[in-house]
Structures are given as C-alpha cells and as structure tokens.
N, C-alpha and C positions, 0 to 999 in steps of 0.2 A: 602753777605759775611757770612760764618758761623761764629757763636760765641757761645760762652754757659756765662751766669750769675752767678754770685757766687758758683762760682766751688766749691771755699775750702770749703764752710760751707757746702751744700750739700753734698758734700764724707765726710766731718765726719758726718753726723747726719738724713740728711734727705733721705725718702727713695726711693724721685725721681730719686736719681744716676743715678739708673739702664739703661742704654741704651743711654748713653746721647751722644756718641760721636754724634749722627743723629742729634746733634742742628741743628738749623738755624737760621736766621737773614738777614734782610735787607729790602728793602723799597724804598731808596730814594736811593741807589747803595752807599751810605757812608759806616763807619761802625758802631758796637753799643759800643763801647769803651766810658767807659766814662759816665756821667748820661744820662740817655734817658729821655726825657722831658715827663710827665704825659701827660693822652690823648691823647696820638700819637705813641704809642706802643702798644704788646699784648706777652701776654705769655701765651701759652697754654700745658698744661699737656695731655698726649695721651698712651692710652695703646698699647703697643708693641708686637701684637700678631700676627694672623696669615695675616692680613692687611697690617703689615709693617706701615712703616710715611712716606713712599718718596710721598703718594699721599698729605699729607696735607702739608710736604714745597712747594708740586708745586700749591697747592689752595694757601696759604698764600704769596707765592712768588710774584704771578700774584694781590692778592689782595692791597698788601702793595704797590706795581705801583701805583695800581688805586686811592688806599685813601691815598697814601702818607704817612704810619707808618711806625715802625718798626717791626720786631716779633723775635721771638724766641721760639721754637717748643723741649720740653722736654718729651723723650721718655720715658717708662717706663713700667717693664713687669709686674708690680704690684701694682698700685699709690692707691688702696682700703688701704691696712693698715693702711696708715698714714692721710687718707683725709680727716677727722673729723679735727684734727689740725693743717696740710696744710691749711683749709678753714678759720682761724682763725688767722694764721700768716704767709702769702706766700706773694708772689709776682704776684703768679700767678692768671690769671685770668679766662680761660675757664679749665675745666677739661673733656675729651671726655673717655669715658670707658665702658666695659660692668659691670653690676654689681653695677653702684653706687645706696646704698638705699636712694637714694633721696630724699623721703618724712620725712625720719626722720631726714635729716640735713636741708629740710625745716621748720620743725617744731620746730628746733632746734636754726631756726633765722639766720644760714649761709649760704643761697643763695638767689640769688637776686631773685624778683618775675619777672616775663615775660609777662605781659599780655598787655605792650604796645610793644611790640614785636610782638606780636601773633592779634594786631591790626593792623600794620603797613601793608604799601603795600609794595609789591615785584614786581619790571616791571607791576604795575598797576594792580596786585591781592592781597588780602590781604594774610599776613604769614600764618594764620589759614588756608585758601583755597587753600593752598601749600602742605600742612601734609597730608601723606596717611590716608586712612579710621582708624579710631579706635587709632590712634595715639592723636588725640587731649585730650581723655580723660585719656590715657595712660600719659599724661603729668601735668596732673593738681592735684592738692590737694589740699583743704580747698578753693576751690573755686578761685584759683591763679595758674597761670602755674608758674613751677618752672624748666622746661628741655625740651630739644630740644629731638627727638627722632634723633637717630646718622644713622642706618641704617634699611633697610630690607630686609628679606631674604627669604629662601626657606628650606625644610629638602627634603630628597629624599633618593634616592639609586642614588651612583656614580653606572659607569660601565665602564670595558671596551671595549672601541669603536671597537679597532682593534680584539680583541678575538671575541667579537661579530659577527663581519660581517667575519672574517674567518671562522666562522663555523654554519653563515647562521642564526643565531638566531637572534628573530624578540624582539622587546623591549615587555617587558609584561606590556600590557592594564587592566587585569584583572585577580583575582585572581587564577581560576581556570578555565582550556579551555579544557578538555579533549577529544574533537571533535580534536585539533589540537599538537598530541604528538609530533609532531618535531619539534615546533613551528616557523615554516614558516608562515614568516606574509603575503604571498601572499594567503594560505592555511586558514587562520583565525586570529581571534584575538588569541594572544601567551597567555596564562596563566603563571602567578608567578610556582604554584606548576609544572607543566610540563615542563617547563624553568630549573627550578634545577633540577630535575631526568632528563632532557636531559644533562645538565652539568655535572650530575655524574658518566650517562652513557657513555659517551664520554672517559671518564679517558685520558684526556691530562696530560700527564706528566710536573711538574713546574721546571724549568727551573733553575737547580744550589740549589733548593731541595733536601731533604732528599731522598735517594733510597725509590722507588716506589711511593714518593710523585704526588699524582694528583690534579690540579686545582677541589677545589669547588663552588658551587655556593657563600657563603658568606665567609666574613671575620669579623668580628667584636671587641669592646679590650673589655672583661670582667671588667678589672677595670674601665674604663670610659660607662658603659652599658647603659649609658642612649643614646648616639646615636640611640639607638632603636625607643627612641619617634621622632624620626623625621619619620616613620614610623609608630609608632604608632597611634598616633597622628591623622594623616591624616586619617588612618582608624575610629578614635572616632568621626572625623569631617564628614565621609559616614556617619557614622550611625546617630547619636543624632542630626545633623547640627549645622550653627553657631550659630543659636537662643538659640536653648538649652542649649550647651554648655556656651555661656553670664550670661543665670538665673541661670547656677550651681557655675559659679564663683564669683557668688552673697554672698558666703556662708554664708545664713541665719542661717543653723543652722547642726548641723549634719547628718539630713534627707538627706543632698545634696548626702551621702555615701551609702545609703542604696540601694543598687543593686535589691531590690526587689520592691522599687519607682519608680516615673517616672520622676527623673530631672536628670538625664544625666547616673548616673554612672551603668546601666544597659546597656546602651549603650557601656561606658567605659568597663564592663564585658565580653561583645559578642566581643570588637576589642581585647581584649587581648585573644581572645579564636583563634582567624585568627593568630596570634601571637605565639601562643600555637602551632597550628597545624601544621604553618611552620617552626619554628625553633625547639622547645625542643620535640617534637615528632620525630624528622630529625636530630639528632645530626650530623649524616655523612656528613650533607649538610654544614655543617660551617669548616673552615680550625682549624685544629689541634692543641689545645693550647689557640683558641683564648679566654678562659672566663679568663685568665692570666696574657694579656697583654695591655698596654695603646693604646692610638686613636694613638699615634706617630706612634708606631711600626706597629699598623694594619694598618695605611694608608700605609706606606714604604711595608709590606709583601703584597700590596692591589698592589703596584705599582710593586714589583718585580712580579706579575704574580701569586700570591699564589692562589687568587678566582678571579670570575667575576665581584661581587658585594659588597659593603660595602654598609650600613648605617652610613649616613651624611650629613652636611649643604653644601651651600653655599663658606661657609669662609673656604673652605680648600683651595682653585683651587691656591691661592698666594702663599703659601707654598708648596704646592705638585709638582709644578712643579720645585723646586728647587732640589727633589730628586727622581723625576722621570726619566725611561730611557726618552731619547730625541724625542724618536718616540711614545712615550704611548701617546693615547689620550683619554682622559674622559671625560664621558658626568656624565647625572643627566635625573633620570624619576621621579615623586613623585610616592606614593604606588599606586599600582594598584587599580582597582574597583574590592569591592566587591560585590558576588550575592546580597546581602538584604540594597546596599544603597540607602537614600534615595533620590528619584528623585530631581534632578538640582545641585546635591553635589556628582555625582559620582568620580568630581575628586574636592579635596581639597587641597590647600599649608599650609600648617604647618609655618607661618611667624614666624620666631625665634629673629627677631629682636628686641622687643619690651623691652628687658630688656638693648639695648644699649642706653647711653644718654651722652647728655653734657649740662652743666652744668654751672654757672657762679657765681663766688662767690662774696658774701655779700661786702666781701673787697675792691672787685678789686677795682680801682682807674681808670679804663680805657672800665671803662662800655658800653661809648656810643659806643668806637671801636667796643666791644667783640659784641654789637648788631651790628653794622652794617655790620659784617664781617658775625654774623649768617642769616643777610637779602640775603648776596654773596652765601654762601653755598647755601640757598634755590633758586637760579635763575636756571633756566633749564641748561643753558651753561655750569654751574657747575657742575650739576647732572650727566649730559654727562661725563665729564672730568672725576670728580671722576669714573664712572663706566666702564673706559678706562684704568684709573689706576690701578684700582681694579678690575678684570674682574671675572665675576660671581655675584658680588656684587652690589647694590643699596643705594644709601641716599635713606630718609626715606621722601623723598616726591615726589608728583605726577610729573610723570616726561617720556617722550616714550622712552622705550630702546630701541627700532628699530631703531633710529637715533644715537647711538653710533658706534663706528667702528672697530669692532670686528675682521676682517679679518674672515680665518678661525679656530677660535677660538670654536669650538663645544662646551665645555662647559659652555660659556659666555652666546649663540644663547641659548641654552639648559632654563637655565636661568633666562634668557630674554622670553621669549617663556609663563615660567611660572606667570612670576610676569603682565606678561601684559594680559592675558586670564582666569585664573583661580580663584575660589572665595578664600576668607585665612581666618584662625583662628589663634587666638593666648591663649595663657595663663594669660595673662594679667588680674589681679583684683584691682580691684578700692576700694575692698571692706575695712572700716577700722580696721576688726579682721586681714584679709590677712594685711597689711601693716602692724599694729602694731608686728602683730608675723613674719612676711618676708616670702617674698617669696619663702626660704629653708625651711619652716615650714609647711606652709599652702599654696599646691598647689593640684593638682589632684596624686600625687604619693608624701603622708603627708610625713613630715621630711624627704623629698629626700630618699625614702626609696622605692628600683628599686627592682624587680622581676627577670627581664631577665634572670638572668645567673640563678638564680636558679631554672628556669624552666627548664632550658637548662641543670643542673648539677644533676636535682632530679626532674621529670617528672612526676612521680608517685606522688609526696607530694602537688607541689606548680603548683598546677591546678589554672585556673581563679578562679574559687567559691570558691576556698580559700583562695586565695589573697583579693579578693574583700570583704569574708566576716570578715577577720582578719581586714583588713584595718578599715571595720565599725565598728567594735566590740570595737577597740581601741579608737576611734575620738566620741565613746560613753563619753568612760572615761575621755577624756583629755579636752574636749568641756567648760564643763562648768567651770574649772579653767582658759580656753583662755580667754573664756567672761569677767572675772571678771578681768583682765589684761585691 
C-alpha cells in the first residue's frame, strides 16, 4: 500500500518534498500507519531524474516479501542541498543520487562505513566480487568503503535508426573513410566526417520546421556542452589508453596539464583537435541555434527530426521516449575510431557512471535492513530486473545483459552490446587534492570550464593549443594554493 511519512513536517521545511507523491510502502501486505517497529523497515531517499523510481518500488516491493519489512521510497529531484543535515536528523536511511560528495560527509562522520558489506557473500560470491572493474576503489576513502556504486553506463552518439536506414547510411566505425563517400557499409567502413557531408548533402527537409529548414548531421544544447565529452572522452581514451589516463588522474602536480609532457594531456590535445575538425570547423553541420539551448530541448528537436545525431548517455532512452513520435527509434554507437589510435583501444566506453552512489547513513536505525537489501540489489536476478525497468541502463555490478529481455528494443541491445564487449574509462580520482577541492574543480576540464561552443562560436581564437595551453598556464597559478588546502 502506498504511503508517505511525515508529510507535514516535510512540506514545511525539508527539501525532500519534492516528488513525493511516488511514495511507497509495504511488506508484509498491512499498512505503515502507525509506529513502524525499528529493524524492520527502510526508507530510502532517491533522485528523480531521467531514471524515474517506479524501478526501485518494484525492487523494494519484491524485497520487502522476502525479508518481511516495510519501506517507503521518497522521490526527489534534488536531495544534494539538504543532505549534509538530512544525514544528521532524518529518518532516512539509504540515500541513492548522482552527485553526492561522499567522501567529505565520510569524513565528516555521517556515513556508515561498509566494509562488512563489501565482505559479505552474495549467492555465495563475495559483495566486492560483485562490483564492476574500478568501482571498488571508486568507493572507498581512508581505507573504508563508504558507498555502493548506483549504476553504469555508456556516452555515445544516439541516432536515428529510421533516418538511417531510409537513406541507406551505414553507422560510422571510424572517423574518416574517404574511399567510402556514400557511406554504404556494404562498400566499406562509413567514416564520421563523410557521414555528415552525406547528410548535408542530402538536404532532407525537417518536418514542421522553419521554410527551408534541412535535417543536419548534429544536434547538440550549448548551455549543457558538455555532452560533448561523452565523445570526447572516448576519443582521449584512443589515444593515451586507460593506463595513462589512471597516472594523470593521479594529479601529482601540475605537470599532469602540460601538453607538451607525456602524461596524458597531449593526448587530451590531439582528441580535442578530432573535435575541432568536426564540429567548429563545420558549423553547418550542427542544427541552427543549437550553442543556445538545454539537453531538454536538443533531445525533443533531436526527436522531432531536426539532425541525425546528438551527443549523449545512456540515461536518456527513459525519458525520451515519453516525448518521442511513437515510431522514432534510437539506437547509440560510441565515437568512432580514430586513424592514430592506440592498438586494442580502437573503440573505448566513456563509463559516466561512476559519480552515481548510495549511501547509508551514520543515523539510520535500520542498518542491518539497508545492508541486506544492498546484498538484493547486487544478485543478478536483480540486475536483470532493474535493467528491464530501466532499459539502456545497468547496476553497477557484474552482471550479462544478454539475459535481460529487451524485446525489440534497439537501443537497450545497442547498450548492451557495449557494456558487455568493449574496454571503459572513467574520470574517477581517488586522488586526495581531487576530493578535497571536488570533482567540479579539479577534473580534466579544471573548474568545469567547457570549450565546445566556443570553438563552435569563434574558431579562429579557441583552437586546441589554446585551450590546452590557457588551461596549463592557469593550474600553474592556482596549484600551489590547492596544495596548501
């Protein structure tokens, strides 16, 4: 039976409100009226974004049968504002979100440590031997896991499926194929750059567009431009591999920035020049407008037919098809190969999951549940389910998507396809300068400070060697007042 807890205090004050009608509750088929007896309930905090929660009352539903709890499942399209004093005096006990800085509410004493969790068996494997590759250290601080990793994922270029195959265009493998101008994959491998002057040659007319409006190859939202790196990304992953990239997000010291070194961001210089060549050199290639407008609108002009192509994750596909025509079908390719990558990394995934977590707090009263329910999420059964619920999408543990049941669901198989064949990188630093200043601060694009549109908006000024060498020039300056933090 649904229910929601302490309504009234929460609509005055707390800033869980948000989204709450999607409570839920139940267990043992009663209801939760009334005191709920300690250690036999759970209340979980959950961000409300492109995911939705109908997958976690049907995990928790199924769970509360088994163990015989109760729960209650509080939505929320923003629970970071308030979660330093949530963790302090809630009720609640798991929090799942993207974003939470974890390590400094660990270090801060309010969250519980996990590391008899992360010993425990799960259908007779340990929780640790559950976790995808690179996750276990993504999890831990001061030598204690403090969070579950929540999911993983994929970046890529969507496309569409139906435009595509009407006009014969083959998915592009690699960046430049100029043996194959039509790019008929019977004829060769399709290149990226010959793919979009085939699409612009084409001049299909967009459908309920401005007079004279023609479908281009891309679409992208200038205010949200970092969609780019899920492209980009996988290109720095050709070039430097995962190795390199690990020792750069070491950040030892400011050397890691010097484009003219050998620990990574030379690398990072040559993928933003692939970047360069194909978009802010090609302005006609990108739909009209887009350095303007949010990921909302480009995905919706992405779906009414505007381009072929967006840059993006995973975690759209739940959302988009809420406002997609009924017949649009989208798939997902990662970037293509470039000519100078490096052998057995020609194709790389960009995992973007790694900043998702949950969480369980210092407080809760109902700890042993909140572990035994995070033993249930990691069983395969479940991994399934969730990525049924969630299609496109993955928990973050090792788990075969080929056994979930997709129907024909193209972008789900798409996927899937990726996360079970191809090697991944992520951004992820362990490092304690990167924690202490956050991961908005000190990442490979310092203080979140994106390039894209302005390369796209002024071509002539903000070339790679200038970005990369601004970038050094300043992380000279600021360096040594980080360290002393």
């Amino acid at each position: 039976m649904k229910t929601i807890k302490r309504v009234a205090a929460m609509a005055l004050g707390c800033c869980l409100c948000a989204g709450l009608a999607a409570c839920g509750g139940g267990g043992t088929g009663g209801t939760t009226s009334g005191p709920v007896q300690k250690n036999n309930s759970l209340t979980v905090a959950v961000y409300d974004g492109d995911y939705d929660t109908q997958w976690l009352d049907n995990m928790l539903e199924k769970f509360s049968k088994e163990a015989g709890i109760r729960y209650t499942v509080r939505p929320n399209v923003d629970l970071l504002p308030s979660l330093s004093s949530d963790l302090e005096d809630s009720d609640i006990d798991l929090y799942i979100s993207h974003g939470i800085p974890w390590q400094n509410l660990a270090a801060e004493g309010k969250l519980e440590p996990l590391d008899d969790l992360y010993e425990s068996d799960v259908e007779g494997v340990p929780f640790s031997e559950r976790v995808i590759d690179g996750g276990l250290e993504a999890s831990m601080a001061g030598g204690h896991y403090y969070k579950v990793l929540w999911t993983q994922g994929t970046g890529g270029f969507i496309y569409n499926v139906n435009m595509f195959e009407e006009n014969g265009w083959g998915i592009p493998t690699v960046y430049s194929n100029p043996e194959n101008p039509t790019c008929d994959p019977d004829v060769g491998e399709v290149g990226l750059m010959e793919l979009c002057q085939a699409i612009e040659d084409a001049q299909i007319p967009v459908s309920g567009g401005s007079s004279g409006q023609t479908v281009t190859p891309f679409i992208w939202p200038g205010i949200d431009q970092w969609l780019w790196d899920y492209i980009f990304y996988e290109w720095w992953g050709q070039l430097a591999g995962p190795e390199k990239i690990a020792g750069f997000l070491k950040y030892e010291s400011a050397e890691v920035f010097n484009p003219d070194g050998d620990l990574g961001y030379k690398e990072f210089e040559k993928a933003y020049e692939y970047y360069y060549d194909l978009v802010a050199l090609h302005p006609e290639w990108s739909a009209p407008g887009s350095d303007g407008i949010d990921k909302y609108t480009a995905q919706t002009r992405f779906a009414n037919g505007w381009a072929a192509m967006m840059p993006n994750a995973h975690w759209i596909y739940n959302k988009f098809v809420t406002y997609a025509p009924e017949d649009f079908v989208v798939g997902m390719f990662l970037a293509p190969t470039l000519p100078d990558a490096l052998e057995g990394y020609e194709q790389i995934n960009f995992s973007v999951g790694f900043g998702d977590s949950i969480i369980l707090s210092r407080q809760s009263e109902n700890k042993k549940v909140a572990k035994d329910f995070l033993r249930y999420m990691a069983r395969e059964s479940t991994c399934i389910k969730f990525s049924e619920d969630v299609p496109g999408t993955a928990l973050a543990f090792k788990y075969d998507l080929n056994e979930c049941e997709f129907g024909d669901n193209r972008f789900a198989k798409d996927i899937a396809a990726i996360l079970t064949t191809v090697p991944a990188i992520n951004i992820y630093s362990s490092s304690s300068l990167a924690i202490r200043l956050g991961s908005e601060t000190l990442n490979p694009w310092p203080q979140n400070t994106f390039y894209y549109k302005n390369s796209w908006q002024d071509p002539d000024t903000y070339t790679a060697s200038y970005i990369v060498d601004n970038i050094y020039d300043t992380l000279k300056i600021l360096w040594p007042g980080w360290e002393m933090q």
